[in-house]
N, CA, C and O atoms as a DFTB+ gen file, in Angstrom:
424 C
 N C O
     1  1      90.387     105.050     129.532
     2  2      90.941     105.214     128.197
     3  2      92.207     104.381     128.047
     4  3      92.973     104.292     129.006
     5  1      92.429     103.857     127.068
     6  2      93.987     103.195     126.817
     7  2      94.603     104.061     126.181
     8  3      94.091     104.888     125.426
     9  1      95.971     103.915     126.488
    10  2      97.252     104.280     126.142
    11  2      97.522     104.233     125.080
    12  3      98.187     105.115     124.536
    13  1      96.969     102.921     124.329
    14  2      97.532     102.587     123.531
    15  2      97.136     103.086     121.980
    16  3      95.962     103.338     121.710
    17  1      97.843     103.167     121.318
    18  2      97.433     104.394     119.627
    19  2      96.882     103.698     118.913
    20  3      96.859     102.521     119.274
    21  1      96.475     103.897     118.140
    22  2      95.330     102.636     116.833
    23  2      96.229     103.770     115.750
    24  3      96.627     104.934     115.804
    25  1      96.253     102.525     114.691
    26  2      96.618     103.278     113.178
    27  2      95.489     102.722     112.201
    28  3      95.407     101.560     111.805
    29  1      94.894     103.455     111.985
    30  2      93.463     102.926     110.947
    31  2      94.154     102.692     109.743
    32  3      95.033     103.395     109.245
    33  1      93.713     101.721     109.353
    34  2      94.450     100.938     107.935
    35  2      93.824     101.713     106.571
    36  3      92.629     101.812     106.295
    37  1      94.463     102.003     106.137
    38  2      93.921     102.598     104.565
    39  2      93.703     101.571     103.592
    40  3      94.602     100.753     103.398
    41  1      92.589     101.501     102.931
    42  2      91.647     100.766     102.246
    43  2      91.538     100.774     100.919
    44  3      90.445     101.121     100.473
    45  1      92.668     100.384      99.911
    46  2      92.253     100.906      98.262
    47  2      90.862     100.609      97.865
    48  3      90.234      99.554      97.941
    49  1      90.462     101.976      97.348
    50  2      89.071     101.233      96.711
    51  2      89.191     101.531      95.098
    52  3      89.189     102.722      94.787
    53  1      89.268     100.819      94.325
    54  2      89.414     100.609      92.871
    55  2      90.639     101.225      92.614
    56  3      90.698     102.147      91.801
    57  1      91.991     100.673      93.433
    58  2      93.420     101.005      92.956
    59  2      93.660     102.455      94.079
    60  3      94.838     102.745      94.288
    61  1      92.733     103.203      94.671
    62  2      93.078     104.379      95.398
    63  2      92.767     104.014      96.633
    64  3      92.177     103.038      97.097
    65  1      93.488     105.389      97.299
    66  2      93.522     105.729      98.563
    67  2      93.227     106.830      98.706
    68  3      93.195     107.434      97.633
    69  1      92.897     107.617      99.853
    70  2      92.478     108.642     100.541
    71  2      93.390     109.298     101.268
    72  3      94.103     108.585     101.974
    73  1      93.541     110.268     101.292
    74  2      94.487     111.306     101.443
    75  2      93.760     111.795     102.643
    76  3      92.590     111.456     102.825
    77  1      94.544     112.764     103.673
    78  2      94.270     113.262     105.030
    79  2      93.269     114.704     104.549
    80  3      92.427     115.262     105.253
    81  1      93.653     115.040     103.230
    82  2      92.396     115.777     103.179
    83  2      91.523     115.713     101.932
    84  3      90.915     116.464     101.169
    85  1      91.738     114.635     102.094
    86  2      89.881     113.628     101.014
    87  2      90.481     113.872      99.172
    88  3      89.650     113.950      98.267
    89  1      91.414     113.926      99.004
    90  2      92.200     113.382      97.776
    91  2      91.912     112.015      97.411
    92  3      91.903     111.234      98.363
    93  1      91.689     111.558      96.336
    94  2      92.232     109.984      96.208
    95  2      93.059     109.915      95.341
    96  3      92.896     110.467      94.253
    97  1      93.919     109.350      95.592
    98  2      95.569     109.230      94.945
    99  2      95.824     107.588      94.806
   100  3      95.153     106.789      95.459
   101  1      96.790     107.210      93.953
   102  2      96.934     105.486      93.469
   103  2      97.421     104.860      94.728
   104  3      98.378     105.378      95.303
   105  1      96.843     103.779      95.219
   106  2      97.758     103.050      95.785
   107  2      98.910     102.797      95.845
   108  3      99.426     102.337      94.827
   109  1      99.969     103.055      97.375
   110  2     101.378     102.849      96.965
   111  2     101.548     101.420      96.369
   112  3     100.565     100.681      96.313
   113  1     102.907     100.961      95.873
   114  2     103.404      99.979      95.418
   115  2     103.708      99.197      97.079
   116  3     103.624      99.787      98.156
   117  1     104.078      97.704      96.867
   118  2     104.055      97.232      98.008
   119  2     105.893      97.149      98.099
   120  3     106.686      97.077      97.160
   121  1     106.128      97.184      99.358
   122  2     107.292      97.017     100.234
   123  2     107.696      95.538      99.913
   124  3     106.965      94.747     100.509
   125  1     108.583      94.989      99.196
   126  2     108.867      93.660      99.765
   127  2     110.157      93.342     100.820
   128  3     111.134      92.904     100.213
   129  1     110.344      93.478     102.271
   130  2     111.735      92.538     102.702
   131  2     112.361      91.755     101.705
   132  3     111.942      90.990     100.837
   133  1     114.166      92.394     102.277
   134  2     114.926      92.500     101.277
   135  2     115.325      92.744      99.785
   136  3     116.310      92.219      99.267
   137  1     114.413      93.643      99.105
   138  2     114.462      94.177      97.740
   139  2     114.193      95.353      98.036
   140  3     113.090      95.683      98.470
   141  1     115.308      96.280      97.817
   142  2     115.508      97.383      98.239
   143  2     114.871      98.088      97.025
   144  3     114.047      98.916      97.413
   145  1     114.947      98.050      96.094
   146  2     114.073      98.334      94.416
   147  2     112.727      98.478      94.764
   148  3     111.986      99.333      94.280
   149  1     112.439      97.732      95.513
   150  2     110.545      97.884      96.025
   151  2     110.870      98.699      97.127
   152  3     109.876      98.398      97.789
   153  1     111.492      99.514      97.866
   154  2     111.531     100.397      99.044
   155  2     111.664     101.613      98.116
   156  3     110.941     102.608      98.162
   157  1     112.471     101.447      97.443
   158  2     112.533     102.778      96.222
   159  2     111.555     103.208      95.570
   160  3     111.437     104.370      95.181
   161  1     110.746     102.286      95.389
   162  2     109.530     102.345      93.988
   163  2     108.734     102.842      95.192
   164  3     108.179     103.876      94.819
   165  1     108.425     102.591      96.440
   166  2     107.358     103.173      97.727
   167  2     107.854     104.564      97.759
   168  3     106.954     105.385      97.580
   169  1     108.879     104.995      97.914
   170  2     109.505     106.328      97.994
   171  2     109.249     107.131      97.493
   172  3     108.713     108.185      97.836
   173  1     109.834     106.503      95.948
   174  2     109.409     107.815      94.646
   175  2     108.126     107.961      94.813
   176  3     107.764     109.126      94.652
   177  1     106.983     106.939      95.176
   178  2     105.089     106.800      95.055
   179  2     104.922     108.110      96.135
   180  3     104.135     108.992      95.793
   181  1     105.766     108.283      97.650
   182  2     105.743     108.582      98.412
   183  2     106.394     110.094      97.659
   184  3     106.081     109.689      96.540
   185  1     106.749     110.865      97.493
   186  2     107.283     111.910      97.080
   187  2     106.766     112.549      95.256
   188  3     106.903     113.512      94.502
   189  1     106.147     111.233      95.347
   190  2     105.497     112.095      93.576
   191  2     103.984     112.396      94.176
   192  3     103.392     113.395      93.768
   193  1     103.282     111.410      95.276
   194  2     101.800     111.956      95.855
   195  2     101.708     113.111      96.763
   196  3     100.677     113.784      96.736
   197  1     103.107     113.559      97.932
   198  2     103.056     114.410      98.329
   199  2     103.656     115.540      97.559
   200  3     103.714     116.502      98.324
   201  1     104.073     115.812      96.515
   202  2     104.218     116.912      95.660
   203  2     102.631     117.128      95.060
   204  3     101.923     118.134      95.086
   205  1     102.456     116.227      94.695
   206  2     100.908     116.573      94.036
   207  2      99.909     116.764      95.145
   208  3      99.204     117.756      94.959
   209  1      99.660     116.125      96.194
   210  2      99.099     117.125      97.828
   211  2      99.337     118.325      98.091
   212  3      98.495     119.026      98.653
   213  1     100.539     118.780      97.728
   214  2     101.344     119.788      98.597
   215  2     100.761     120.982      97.234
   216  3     100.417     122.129      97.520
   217  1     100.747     120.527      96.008
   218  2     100.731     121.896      95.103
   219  2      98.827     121.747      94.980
   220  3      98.219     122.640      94.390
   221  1      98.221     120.800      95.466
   222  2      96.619     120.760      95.059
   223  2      96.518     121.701      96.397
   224  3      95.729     122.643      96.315
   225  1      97.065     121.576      97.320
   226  2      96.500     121.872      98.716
   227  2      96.991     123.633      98.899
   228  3      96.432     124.417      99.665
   229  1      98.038     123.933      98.082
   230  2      98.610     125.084      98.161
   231  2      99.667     125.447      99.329
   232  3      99.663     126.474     100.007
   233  1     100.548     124.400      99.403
   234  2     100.904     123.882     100.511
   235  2     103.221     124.172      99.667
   236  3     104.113     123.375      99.374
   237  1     103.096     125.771      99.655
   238  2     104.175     126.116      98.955
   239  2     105.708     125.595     100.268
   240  3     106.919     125.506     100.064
   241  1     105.270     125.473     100.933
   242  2     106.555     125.262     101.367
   243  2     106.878     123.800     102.014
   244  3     107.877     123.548     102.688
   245  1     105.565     122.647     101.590
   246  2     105.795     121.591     101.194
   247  2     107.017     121.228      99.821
   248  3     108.003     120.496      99.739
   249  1     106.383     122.085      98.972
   250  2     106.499     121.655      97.335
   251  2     108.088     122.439      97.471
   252  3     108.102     122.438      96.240
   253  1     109.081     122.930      97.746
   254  2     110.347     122.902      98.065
   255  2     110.649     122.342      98.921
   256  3     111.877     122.434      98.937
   257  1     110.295     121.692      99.830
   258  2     111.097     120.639     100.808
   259  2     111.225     119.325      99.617
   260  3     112.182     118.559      99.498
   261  1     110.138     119.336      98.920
   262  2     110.590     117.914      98.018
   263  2     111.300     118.463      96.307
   264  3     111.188     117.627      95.410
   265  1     111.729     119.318      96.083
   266  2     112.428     119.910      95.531
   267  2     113.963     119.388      95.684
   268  3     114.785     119.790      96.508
   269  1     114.148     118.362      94.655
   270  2     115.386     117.871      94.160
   271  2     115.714     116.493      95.405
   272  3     116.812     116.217      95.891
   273  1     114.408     115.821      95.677
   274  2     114.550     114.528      96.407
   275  2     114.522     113.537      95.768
   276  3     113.738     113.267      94.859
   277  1     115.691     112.673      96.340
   278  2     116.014     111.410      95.522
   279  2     115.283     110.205      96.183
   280  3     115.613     110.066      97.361
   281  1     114.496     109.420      95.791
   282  2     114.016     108.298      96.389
   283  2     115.158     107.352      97.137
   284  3     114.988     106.972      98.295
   285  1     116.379     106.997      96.340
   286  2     117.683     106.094      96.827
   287  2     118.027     106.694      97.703
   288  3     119.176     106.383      98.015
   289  1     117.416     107.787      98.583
   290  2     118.272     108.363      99.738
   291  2     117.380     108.237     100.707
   292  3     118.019     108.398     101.747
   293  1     116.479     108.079     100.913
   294  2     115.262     109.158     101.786
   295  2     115.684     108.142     103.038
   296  3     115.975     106.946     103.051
   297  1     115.606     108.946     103.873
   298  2     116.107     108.351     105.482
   299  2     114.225     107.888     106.042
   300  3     113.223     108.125     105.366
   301  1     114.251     107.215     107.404
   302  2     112.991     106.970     108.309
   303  2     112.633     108.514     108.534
   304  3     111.412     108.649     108.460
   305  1     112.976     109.144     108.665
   306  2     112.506     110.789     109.039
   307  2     111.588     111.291     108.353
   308  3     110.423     111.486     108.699
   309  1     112.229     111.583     107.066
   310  2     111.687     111.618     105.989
   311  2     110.042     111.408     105.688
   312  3     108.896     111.857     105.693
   313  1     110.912     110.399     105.444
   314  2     109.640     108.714     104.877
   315  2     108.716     109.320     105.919
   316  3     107.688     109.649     105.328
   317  1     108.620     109.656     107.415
   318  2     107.527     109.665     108.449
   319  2     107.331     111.164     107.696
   320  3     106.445     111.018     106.854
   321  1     107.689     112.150     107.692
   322  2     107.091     113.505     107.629
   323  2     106.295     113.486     105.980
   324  3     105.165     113.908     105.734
   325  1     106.881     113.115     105.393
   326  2     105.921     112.756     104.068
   327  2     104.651     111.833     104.455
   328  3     103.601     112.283     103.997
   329  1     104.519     110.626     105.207
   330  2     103.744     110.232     105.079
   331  2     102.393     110.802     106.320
   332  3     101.224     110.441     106.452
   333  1     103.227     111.816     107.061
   334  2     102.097     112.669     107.824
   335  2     101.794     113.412     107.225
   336  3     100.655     113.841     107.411
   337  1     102.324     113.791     106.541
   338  2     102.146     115.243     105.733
   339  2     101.028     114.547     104.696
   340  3     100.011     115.241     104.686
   341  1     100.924     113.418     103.851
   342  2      99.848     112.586     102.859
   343  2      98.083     112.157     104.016
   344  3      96.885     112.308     103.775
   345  1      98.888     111.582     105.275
   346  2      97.821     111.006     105.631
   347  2      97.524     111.297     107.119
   348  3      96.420     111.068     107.614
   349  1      98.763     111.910     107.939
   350  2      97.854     112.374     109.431
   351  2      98.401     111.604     109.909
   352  3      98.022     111.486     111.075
   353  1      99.674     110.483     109.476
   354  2      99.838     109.461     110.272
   355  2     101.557     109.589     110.120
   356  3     101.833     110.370     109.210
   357  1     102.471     109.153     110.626
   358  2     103.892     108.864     110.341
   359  2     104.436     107.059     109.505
   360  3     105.342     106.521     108.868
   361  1     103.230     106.830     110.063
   362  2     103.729     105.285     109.920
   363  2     102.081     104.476     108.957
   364  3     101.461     103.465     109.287
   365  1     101.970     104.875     108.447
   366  2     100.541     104.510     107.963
   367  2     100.271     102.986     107.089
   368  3     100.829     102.433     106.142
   369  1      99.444     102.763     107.718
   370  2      99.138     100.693     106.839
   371  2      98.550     101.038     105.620
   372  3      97.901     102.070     105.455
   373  1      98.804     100.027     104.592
   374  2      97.936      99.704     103.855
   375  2      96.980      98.729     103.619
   376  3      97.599      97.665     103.639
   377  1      95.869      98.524     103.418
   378  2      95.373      96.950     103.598
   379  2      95.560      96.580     101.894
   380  3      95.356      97.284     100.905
   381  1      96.024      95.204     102.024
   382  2      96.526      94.629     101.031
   383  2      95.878      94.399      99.948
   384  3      96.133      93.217      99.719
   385  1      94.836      94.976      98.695
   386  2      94.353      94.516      97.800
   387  2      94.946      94.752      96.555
   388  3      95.946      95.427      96.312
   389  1      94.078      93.995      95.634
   390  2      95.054      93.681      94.475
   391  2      94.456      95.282      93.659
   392  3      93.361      95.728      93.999
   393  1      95.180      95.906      92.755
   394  2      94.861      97.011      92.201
   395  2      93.868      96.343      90.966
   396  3      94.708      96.142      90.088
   397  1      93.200      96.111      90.682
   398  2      92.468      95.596      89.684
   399  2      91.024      94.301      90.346
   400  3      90.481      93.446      89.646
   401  1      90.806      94.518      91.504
   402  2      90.340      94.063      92.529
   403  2      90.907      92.572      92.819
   404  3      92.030      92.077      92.728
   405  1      89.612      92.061      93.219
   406  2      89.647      90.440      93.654
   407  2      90.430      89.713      92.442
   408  3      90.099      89.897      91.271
   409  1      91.691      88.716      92.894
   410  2      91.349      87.583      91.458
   411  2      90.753      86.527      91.374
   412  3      90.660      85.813      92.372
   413  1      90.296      86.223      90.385
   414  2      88.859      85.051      89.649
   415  2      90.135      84.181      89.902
   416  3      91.301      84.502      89.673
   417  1      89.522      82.671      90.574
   418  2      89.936      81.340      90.259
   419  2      89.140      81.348      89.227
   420  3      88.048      81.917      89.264
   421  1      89.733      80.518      87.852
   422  2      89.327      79.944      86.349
   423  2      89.035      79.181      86.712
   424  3      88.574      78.293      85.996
């Protein structure tokens, strides 16, 4: 066996993703290095899908941990327990497609 961990890449299919327990929810927004405005806009995506997980799933003492969270703050901690808490993973990929699928060369 290896040591080593695999992170299975999450796959939008027509703008969604799949949730750790078979939800499909919008694709996050993408991360860009150095524009901290796009780390924010992942955050809030990240804390408005696990509120809506947490109250579909009945998951009450999710839905007060994100009770009065600011996206401009959220530490790596965080960010990991939300995104285990969405997908089973701390650190989870996205594979890169466009939300509106493929684009047409004219």
């Amino acid at each position: 066996m290896s040591d080593t961990a695999t992170n299975l890449v999450r796959r939008p299919i027509d703008g969604n993703v799949i949730t750790a327990s078979g939800r499909l929810i919008p694709q996050p927004p993408w991360i860009i290095p150095q524009d901290r405005a796009t780390t924010i806009a992942y955050d809030q995506w990240l804390i408005d899908q696990s509120r809506s997980e947490a109250i579909e799933t009945g998951e009450d003492w999710m839905v007060c941990r994100l009770a009065g969270l600011d996206a401009g703050f959220m530490d790596a901690a965080l960010r990991h327990l939300l995104s285990d808490f969405l997908f089973g993973l701390p650190a989870p990929e996205f594979e890169a497609r466009s939300r509106i699928g493929l684009l047409r060369e004219e």
